[in-house]
C-alpha positions in Angstrom: 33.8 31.4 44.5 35.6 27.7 44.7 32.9 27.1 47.7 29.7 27.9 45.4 31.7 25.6 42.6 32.0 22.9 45.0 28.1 23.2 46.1 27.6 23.2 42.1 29.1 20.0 41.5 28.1 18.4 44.7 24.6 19.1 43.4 25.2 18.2 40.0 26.0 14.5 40.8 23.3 14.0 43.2 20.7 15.1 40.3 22.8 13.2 37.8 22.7 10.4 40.7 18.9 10.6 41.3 18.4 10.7 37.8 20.7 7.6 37.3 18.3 5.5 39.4 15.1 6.5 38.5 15.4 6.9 35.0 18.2 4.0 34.0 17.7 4.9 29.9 20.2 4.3 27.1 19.8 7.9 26.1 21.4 9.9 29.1 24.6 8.2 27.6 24.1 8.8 24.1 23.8 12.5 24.8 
């Protein structure tokens, strides 16, 4: 279980990464 948690979050950030740098908009943070 703490392995699939650990690929869950390692994927999170790289989407949240990815999305970071191509879409830099003010409303990712105001969510």
């Amino acid at each position: 279980m703490v392995a699939f948690f650990k690929y869950f979050v390692q994927f999170e950030m790289e989407s949240l990464n990815a999305i970071m740098k191509f879409k830099p908009m003010p409303e990712t943070e105001k969510a």
